[in-house]
Every structure is written in structure tokens, then in C-alpha cells.
N, C-alpha and C positions, 0 to 999 in steps of 0.2 A: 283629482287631476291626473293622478298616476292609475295605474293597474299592476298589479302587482298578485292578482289572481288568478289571474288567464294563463295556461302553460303555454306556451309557445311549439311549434312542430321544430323540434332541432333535429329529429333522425336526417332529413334531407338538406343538411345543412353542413356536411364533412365534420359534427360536431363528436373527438375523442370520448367524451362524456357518454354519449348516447349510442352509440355506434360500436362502441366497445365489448359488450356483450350482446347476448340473443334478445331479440325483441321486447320480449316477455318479461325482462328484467328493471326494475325501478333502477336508474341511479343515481346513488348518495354519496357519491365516492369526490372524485377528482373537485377541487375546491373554486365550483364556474358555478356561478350562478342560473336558474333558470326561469330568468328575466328578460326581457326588452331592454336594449341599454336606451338613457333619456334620448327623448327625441330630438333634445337638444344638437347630442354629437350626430344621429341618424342623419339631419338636418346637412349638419356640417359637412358629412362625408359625403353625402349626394352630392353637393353642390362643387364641392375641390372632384370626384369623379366626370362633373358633368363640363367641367374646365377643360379636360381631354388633354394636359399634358400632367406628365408624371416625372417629371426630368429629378435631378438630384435635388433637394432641397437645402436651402437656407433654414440656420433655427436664427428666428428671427427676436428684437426685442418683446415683442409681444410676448410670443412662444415664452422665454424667461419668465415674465413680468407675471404671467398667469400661474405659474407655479410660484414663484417669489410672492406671490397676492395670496394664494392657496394657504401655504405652511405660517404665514403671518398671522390670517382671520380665523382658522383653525386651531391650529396649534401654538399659538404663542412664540413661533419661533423667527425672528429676523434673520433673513439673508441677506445677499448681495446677487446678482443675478450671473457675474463671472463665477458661483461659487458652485454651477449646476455644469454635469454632463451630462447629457442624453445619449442613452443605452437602451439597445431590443430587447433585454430581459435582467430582471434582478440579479437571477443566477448565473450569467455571465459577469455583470459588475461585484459580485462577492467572490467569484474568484478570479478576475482578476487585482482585486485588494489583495488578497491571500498568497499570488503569485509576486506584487508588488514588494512586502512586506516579510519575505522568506526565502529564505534559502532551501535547496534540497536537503531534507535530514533534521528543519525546524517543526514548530512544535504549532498545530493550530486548534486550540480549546472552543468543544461545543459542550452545550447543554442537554442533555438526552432525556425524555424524548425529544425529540427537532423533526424539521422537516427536512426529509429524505434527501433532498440535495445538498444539503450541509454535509453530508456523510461522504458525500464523494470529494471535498472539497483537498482532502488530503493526498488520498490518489490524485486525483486531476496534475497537485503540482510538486509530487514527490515530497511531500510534509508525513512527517507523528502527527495521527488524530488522538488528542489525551481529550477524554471522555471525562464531565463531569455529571452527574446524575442530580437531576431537579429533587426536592425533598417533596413527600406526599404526604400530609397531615393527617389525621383521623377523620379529618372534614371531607377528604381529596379535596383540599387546595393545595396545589404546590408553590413551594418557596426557595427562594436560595439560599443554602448554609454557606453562608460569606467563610467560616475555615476553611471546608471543602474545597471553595471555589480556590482560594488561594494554595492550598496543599497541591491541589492539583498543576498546577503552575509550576513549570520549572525553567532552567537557564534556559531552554530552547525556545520555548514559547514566544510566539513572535506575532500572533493575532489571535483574537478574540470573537467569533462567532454569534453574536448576540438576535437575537430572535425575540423582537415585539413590536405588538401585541404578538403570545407566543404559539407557534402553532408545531403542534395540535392542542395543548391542553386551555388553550384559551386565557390565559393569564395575561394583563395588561400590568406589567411590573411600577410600583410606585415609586417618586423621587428617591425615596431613603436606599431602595434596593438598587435603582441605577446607579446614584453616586456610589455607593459601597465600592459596584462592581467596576467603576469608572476610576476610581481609585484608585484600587487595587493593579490597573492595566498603567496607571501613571505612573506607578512607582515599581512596574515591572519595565518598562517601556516594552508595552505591548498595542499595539493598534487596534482597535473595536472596528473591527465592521459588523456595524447596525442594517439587520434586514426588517424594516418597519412597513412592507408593504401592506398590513390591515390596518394600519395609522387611522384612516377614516372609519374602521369599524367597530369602535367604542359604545359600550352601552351606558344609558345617562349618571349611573351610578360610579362610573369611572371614567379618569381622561388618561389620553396620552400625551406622554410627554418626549419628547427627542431626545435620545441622550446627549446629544452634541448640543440641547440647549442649556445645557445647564450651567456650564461656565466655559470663556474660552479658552483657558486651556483643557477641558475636553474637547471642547470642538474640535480643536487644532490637532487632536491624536483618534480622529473618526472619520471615518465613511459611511451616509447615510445611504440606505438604496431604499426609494420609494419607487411607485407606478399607480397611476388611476385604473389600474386593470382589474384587480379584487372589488374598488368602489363602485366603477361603474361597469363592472361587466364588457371590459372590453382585452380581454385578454389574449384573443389571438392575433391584437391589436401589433402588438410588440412595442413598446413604449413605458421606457423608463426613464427613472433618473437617478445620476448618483451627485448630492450633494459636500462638498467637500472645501470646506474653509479655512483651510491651511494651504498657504502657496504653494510652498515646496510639495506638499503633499499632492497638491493638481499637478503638480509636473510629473512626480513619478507613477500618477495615475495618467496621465495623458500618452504618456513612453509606453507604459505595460499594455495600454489596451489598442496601440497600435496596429495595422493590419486585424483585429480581433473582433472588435463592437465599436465603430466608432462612429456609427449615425443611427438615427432613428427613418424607419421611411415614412414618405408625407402624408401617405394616410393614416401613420401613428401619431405623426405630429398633430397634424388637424383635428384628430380625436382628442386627445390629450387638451388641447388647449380649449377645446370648444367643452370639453370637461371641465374644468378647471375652472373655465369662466362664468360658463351658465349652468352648472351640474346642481348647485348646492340644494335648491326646491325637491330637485328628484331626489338627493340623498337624504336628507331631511326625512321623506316620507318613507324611503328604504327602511331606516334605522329603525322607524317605530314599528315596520311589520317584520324586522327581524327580529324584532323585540318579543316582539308577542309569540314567533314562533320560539325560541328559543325558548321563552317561559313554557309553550306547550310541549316540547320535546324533552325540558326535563320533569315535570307533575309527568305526563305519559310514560317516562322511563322509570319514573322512579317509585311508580304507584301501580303500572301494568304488565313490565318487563320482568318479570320472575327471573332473580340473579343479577339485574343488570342495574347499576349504579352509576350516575352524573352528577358532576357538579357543575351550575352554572357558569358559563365562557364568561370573562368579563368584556372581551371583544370576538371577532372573528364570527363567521356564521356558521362554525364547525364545531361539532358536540363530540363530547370524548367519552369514549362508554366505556366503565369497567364491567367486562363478562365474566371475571373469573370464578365469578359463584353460580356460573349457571350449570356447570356439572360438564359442559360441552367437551368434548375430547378433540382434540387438534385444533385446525384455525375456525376461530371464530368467525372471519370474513366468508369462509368456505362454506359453513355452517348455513349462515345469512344467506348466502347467494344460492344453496341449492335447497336450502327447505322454506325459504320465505320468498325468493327470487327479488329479493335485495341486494345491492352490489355497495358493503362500502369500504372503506382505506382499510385493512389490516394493521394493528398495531405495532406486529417488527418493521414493520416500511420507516419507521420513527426512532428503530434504534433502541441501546438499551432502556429497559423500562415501559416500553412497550407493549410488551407481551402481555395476552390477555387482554388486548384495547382491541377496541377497533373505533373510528373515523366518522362522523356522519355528518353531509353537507345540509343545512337548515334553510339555504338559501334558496328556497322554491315556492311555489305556490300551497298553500296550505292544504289544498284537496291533494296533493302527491306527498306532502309530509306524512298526511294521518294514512294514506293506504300504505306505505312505505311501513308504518310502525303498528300500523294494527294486523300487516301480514307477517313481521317481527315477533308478536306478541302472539298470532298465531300457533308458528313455528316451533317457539320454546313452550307453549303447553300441550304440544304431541305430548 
């Protein structure tokens, strides 16, 4: 029913992704899928385009009711439908949590590697970014040294940066490591903003979990930010959400992001919810061909890439590559893009820990995966 093999022509489409270097270049870089989004929303949007007015919008009960339906059949988790704002991008709603929640001169703790807009979050509102480093196993799985986490914490600390499923390194963190870290912010009073936007991109051998599900008094000291933009390919949709189950907490979130983000537009709405309502068949079949790709991008790396080592994502469609054994002198992304004419994320874009990574989106059609990796594999046996 789906297709999920065909590439799609995005150079004539104002697509960043594709458009961004020279023709001649694959890319694996920026984390957008290169898919169809279901025809579902396709559907949807034609038909609100073909209505011919575009005036301000109403978020209406529906709009709610489909997200509230969504995080319930999924994820286990019960809302309330007052518990949701609608936001054009995650990374305006985590900083304006971060702004909400601090003063000039406070303290906002991320996890490193992270993705690269968490890095700015400290500039953005005059905050100490205190940097706490993921641990990497002998496995390369990474984990959280719960001391650490805490040592790193101090009197200023006033929010919590949280990233899952985690990107880049693909980590979907289990109950035991949430609560720890859910804890630990209770007993600091520190606020978690949770950026969970690959929520939907779990692979079957692991779930995710909300951290605001787990009891409420975490909820009540959280900021979720989800979007169906990662699930269903609709990202320059703009179309968020931040959910938040603490009163007081919606007021001072409703104050801060005043003049700032404070509507969705109606072709983000009607995507969204025409996602949410009719999406799940299509994601369903997404999962098992990212599945598969995944499994073949790490046997291919790790049986044909001379130097180059992966551990399985346990969500997200993005493969985290250690090159540091490849002998390669400077950037590794650089390397990639001028002797294999593959373009993907560089690993300092991610912050400390980084270094020596580089980024690759899995999210494609498998005849662009395997030329991608077999012009990779090329490269490093000049």
C-alpha cells in the first residue's frame, strides 16, 4: 500500500536538504526524510488549499482531541486537551521553556553529544551552558552516569535539556534512567524540558516512554515538545506541540511565548491533525523499512567501512558513525563529501564528544542508501 522505494525529485522543490550542495552530491545530512508524506495528510491539504480562504485559524477541539488520541494509543500516556500548546517549531518551544525558567547568569544543563540547537539555547537567553558528557561503553552504547549528572548541577541550574529518543546517538533512554534523572531535577528544582520529537521512531525492541509520564509530580515539573514533522515527513510544515500539565506552568509558558510563537498556521494545523488521525497505517509500514534499513547500514558499516564503527539507533532514522580509526586527518564530513561526494552531519555540530563522528540520515530509499555507502566505502579504500 505504501511506497517507500521510489525517490522522489526534491531538487525542484526549495528542498535545504538537496539544494544545499552541488548536484553530484548524495544527501545524508539534515534529518528529512526522502519520502512522500501519507497521502493521507497530501489529501488533507489539497482540499483546506482548495477552500481558498487562509484567514487566521481557530485550534479547534478536534485539532486537541487528535493529538490527545495520538500520545494515549501510542505512548501510554493520558492527557487533557487544555494541556497542549501549539508551536511552529520545537526549537522555539525549548527556548522559550529555558527563558521561562531563568534568569540572566542561570545555569541550563545539556547532555553532549546533543543536537546542535540545544547548544545555542544558552546564548539565545543569557544562561551558563554546564555541559554534561553521555558515557560510551566498550559496546558504544551510551549511558548516563547518574554521579555525573548530578555533580554537574549546581545552585544555578534552573533547567534541564533532555533529548529523547536521543539525537544523534540514537539512544531511547529506559524508565530506570528517566526516573533517576527526573529525580534528581525534583530535588534540585530544576525544570526538564523534554525534546521527544522521534517519540514515534522507536524500533520494536524498544519503547518510548514520556518522561512526564511517569508520575505527576514529574509531569508537573516538565515541558514536553513533540511534532509529527520527523514521523511523517512533514517538517517544513511547522507544526508543533508543547505539552504541559501543570497550571501555573501553562501561565508562565503562555506569558514567555507571547509576541514570540504563538499559533500554528492552518496548513500546519490540517497536517497535523490529518496526521495524527489517519497517519498510523503509513507509520506502521515506515518503521519496518526503517528497520530494515538501519539493520543494513549498520552489517554495511561495520563489515565494509574500514575504520568505521556503529552501534545500532534504538530509535531515530540517523546512524552515528565512529571514524576515528580510519587514519583520516581533519573533518571527517569533509573527507566524505569531497572523495565519496556524500554530504553528512559532522560530529562537532553535536558538541563535546563529537569529534570524530559524523551523522548519517537512513531515512531514504534503499537504492540511495546503498550508493551513498558503497561510494563511502569506495573513498576510504583509495
Amino acid at each position: 500500500m505504501f511506497d517507500f522505494d521510489t525517490l522522489p525529485d526534491r531538487r525542484n522543490s526549495e528542498s535545504v536538504k538537496w539544494n544545499f550542495y552541488e548536484e553530484d552530491v548524495l544527501p545524508m545530512w539534515v534529518a528529512d526524510m526522502d519520502f512522500l508524506s501519507p497521502k493521507v495528510v497530501i489529501k488533507a491539504l489539497q482540499e483546506r488549499v482548495a477552500h481558498g480562504s487562509y484567514g487566521y485559524p481557530l485550534i479547534t477541539k478536534e485539532m486537541r482531541f487528535s493529538v490527545v488520541d495520538w500520545l494515549t494509543k501510542r505512548h501510554d500516556w493520558e492527557i487533557n486537551p487544555e494541556d497542549l500548546f501549539f508551536l511552529p517549531g520545537v526549537v522555539s518551544g525549548f527556548n522559550i521553556a529555558a527563558h521561562l525558567s531563568s534568569q540572566p547568569g542561570d545555569g541550563v544543563l545539556v547532555q553532549t553529544p546533543t543536537y546542535g540547537p540545544f547548544l545555542n539555547v544558552a546564548k539565545n537567553n543569557n544562561l551558563v551552558q554546564q555541559e554534561m558528557a553521555l558515557t560510551r561503553g566498550n559496546d558504544g552504547e551510551y549511558y548516563v552516569d547518574m554521579d555525573l549528572f548530578e555533580a554537574t548541577i549546581t545552585e544555578k541550574t534552573r533547567v534541564f535539556m533532555l533529548c529523547n529518543p536521543q539525537n544523534p546517538t540514537g539512544r531511547v533512554f529506559r524508565e530506570d534512567e528517566l526516573s533517576q534523572m527526573a529525580e534528581i531535577c525534583l530535588r534540585n528544582n530544576i525544570l526538564i524540558c523534554s525534546d521527544e520529537i522521534h517519540h514515534d521512531l522507536v524500533y520494536p525492541e524498544n519503547k518510548h516512554i514520556p518522561v512526564a509520564s511517569l508520575n505527576p509530580e514529574i509531569a508537573a515539573n516538565t515541558i514536553t515538545l513533540i511534532a509529527p514533522s520527523k514521523t511523517f515527513n512533514i517538517a517544513g510544515i511547522k507544526a508543533s506541540v508543547a505539552v504541559i500539565q501543570d497550571p501555573e506552568l501553562r501561565k508562565k509558558f503562555e506569558v514567555s511565548r507571547r509576541g514570540l510563537a504563538e499559533w500554528v498556521n492552518v496548513l500546519g494545523q490540517t497536517a497535523m491533525q490529518a496526521a495524527y488521525q489517519e497517519g498510523a497505517p503509513w507509520l506502521e509500514a515506515l518503521l519496518k523499512y526503517l528497520e530494515t534499513n538501519r539493520n543494513f547500514v549498520y552489517e554495511f558499516t561495520n563489515q565494509e567501512l574500514p575504520g568505521v564503527q556503529m552501534t545500532k539507533p534504538e530509535g531515530t532514522f540517523l546512524a552515528w558513525l565512529d571514524c576515528k580509526e580510519t587514519g583520516i586527518d581533519g573533518s571527517h564530513s569533509e573527507f566524505f563529501l569531497k572523495k565519496a561526494r556524500v554530504a553528512v552531519n559532522d560530529g562537532s555540530w553535536f558538541g563535546a564528544g563529537g569529534e570524530g563522528f559524523v551523522r548519517l540520515n537512513f531515512g531514504c530509499p534503499r537504492s540511495m542508501l546503498e550508493k551513498a555507502l558503497h561510494s563511502m566505502k569506495a573513498a576510504l579504500s583509495e
